[in-house]
N, C-alpha and C positions, 0 to 999 in steps of 0.2 A: 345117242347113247347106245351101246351094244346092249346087244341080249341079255347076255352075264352081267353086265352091271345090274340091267334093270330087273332081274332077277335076284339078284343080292340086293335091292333096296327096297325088295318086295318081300321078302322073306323078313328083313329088320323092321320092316313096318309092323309087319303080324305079330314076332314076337313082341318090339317094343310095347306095343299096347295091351300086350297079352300082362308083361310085367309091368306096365304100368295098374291095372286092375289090380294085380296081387298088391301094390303096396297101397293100394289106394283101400285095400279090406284091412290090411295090418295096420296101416295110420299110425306109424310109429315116432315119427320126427325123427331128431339126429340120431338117438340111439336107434331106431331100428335103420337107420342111415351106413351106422358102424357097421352094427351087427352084420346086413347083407354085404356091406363092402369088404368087410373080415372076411369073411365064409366064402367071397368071390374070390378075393386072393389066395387062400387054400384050395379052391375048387382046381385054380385053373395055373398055380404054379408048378403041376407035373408037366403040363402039355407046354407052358413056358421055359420049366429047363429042359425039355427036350429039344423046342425051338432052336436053344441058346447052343445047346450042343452039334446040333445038325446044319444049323448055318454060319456059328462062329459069325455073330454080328460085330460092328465096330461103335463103341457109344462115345461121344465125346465130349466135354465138360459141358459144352453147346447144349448138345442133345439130352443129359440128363437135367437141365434149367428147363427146357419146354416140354418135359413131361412134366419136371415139378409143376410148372406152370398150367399144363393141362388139367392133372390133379386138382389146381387150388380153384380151376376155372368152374372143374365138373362138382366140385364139393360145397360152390354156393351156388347153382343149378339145381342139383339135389335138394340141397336145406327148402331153398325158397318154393320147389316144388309140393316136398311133405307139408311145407305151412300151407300152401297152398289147399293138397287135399284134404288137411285138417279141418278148413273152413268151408268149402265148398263140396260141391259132385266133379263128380270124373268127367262126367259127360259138359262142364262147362270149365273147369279150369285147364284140360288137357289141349282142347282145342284150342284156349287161346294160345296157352303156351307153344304146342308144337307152329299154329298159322301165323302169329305175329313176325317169329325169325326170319324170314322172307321178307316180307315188307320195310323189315326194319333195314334190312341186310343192302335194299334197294333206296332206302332213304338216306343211308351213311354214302353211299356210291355217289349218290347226286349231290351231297354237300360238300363232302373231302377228297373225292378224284375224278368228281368236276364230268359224272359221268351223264346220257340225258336218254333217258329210257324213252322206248317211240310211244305211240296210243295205246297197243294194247298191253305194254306194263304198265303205263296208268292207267287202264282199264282193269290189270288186274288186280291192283293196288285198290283202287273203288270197292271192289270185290270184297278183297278182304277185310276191307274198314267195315263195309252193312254187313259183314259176316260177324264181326267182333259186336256189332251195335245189335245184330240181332238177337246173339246170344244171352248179352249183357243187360238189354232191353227185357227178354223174354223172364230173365231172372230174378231182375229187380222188382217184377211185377207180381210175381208169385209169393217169392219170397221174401220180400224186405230191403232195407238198406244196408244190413249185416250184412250183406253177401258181396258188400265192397273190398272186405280185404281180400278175399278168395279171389276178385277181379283183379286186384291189382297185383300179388303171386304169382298169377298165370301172364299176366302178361311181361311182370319180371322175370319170369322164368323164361320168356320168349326172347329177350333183349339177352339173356345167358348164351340161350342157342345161336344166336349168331355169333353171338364172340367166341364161342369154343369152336364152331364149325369153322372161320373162318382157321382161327391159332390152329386145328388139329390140320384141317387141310395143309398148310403150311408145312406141319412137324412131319404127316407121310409123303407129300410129294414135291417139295423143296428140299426138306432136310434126311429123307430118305428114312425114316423112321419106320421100323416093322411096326403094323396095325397091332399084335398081337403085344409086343414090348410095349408099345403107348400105350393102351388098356388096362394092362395087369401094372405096369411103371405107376400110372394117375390116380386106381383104386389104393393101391398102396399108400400114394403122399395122403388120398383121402383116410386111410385105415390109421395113418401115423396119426394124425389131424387133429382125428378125433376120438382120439383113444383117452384123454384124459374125459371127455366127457362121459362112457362110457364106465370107468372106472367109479365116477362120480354116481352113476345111475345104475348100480348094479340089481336093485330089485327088478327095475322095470323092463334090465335085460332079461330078467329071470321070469317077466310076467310075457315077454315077449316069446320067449323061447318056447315056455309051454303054450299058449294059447296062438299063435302066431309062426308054427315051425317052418310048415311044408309053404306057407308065403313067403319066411324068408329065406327058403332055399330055393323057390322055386324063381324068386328074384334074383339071388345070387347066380342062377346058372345060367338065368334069359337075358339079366341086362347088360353083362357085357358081352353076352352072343350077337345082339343087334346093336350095337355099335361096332365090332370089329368086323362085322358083316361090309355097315359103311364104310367104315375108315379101308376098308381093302376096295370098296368100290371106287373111291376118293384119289384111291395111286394114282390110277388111271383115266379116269371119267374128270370133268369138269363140275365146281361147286353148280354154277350154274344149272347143271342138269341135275347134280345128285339132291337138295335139298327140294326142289321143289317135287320132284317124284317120292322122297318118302314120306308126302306130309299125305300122303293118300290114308297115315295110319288116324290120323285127324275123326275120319267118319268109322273106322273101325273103333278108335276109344271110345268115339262120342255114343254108337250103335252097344257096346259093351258095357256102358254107364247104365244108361235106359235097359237096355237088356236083363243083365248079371243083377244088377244092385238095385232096379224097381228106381229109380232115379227119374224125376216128376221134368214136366217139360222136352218129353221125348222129339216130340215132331219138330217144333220151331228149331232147338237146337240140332238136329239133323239138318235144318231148314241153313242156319248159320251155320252150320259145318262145312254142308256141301258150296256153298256160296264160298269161304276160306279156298276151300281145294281147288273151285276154277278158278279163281282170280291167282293161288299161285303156279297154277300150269300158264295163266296167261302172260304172268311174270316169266317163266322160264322161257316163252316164246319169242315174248317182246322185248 
């Protein structure tokens, strides 16, 4: 991996988990879903029609189906994420979510294209299994059995990131798709989506908005900064390198959880954190 990639997937990590924190303080579900996906496509449709005008792209019936489709991919990625933090901490649903993608990504490989990772991907698949058992382990124990739907969110929401990583890879460097058109194209199908719901919940935009602004502006302008951070890394670089380098943001969430929000079970799940992160470098080796 060049420099500059791994400099743009390091920068997305930081932010990612930076606006992961903000929505994990807002807890808003779909509507605060809308709400930042709205406010992201006003943010950043000047810097989009200026794209449009200065490069004069070519979209074609093709290409607007796999953003639609990117949209619908990223808009139950999100849901299942907010239900996620709605039930659980940051510092246990994020990790699993961003660690599982990876392993899962290496499990579809070996079933359907018949692919056969050496020892240290199943070393690092090991990894990230006691990482996920460590987590899950450590939480069950503190907290209860209630804390199984928040497991099970994070780790659907892990099974999302593979499927959209792989379709978005596909939409920028197969089908030549601007990082910048896919982003602001996908929040858009997401902002159409769920605008009837919205509609339907206008106090609670109204309680969001006051009590919850500066998080969800502050999401609006970081979450699709780190993604089009990746998806420009993604032109050029390989999935194989680019997904297991930005899941370093894994021990920033988890470090942010425990940190920011006083979130109980600091150390183990640091413990499970860092265990995810070497097992998926050791995937990206092996």
């Amino acid at each position: 991996m060049s420099l500059f990639a791994l400099t743009l997937v390091l920068v997305a990590a930081v932010v990612h988990a930076s606006w992961n924190l903000l929505a994990k303080r807002a807890g808003g579900g779909a509507t605060f879903l809308w709400l930042f996906s709205a406010l992201a496509t006003l943010i950043y449709l000047p810097i989009t029609l200026g794209f449009i005008v200065y490069t004069r792209p070519s979209l074609a019936v093709r290409d607007v189906v796999v953003i639609a489709g990117s949209g619908t991919l990223h808009l139950v990625y999100f849901v299942l994420l907010q239900r996620g933090y709605q039930r659980g901490d940051l510092s246990l649903v994020y990790p699993l979510a961003r660690g599982t993608g990876p392993v899962l990504a290496t499990l579809a490989a070996i079933l359907f294209l018949s692919e056969r990772p050496g020892p240290i991907a199943i070393g690092g698949a090991f990894l990230i299994g006691l990482g996920v058992f460590r987590l899950t382990w450590s939480s069950s124990v503190e907290h209860g059995p209630e804390l199984s739907a928040a497991i099970r969110y994070g780790l659907l929401t892990g099974l999302l990131i593979a499927i959209y990583t792989i379709w978005d890879r596909q939409a920028v460097a197969a089908f030549f798709i601007p990082p910048l058109l896919l982003d602001w194209g996908a929040g858009s199908v997401r902002t159409l989506i769920l605008l009837p719901v919205a509609l339907r919940n206008r106090p609670q935009l109204a309680h969001l908005w006051r009590n919850h602004r500066n998080a969800t502006i502050g999401v609006a302008l970081l979450s699709p900064l780190s993604y089009i951070l990746v998806l420009t890394a993604l032109t050029f670089t390989p999935v194989s390198y680019i997904a297991p380098a930005r899941e370093i943001s894994i021990l920033i969430g988890t470090a942010m959880g425990t940190r920011f929000l006083a979130e109980k079970s600091g150390q183990p799940r640091l413990l499970g954190a860092g265990s995810m992160v070497l097992g998926i470098i050791a995937l990206a080796l092996g």
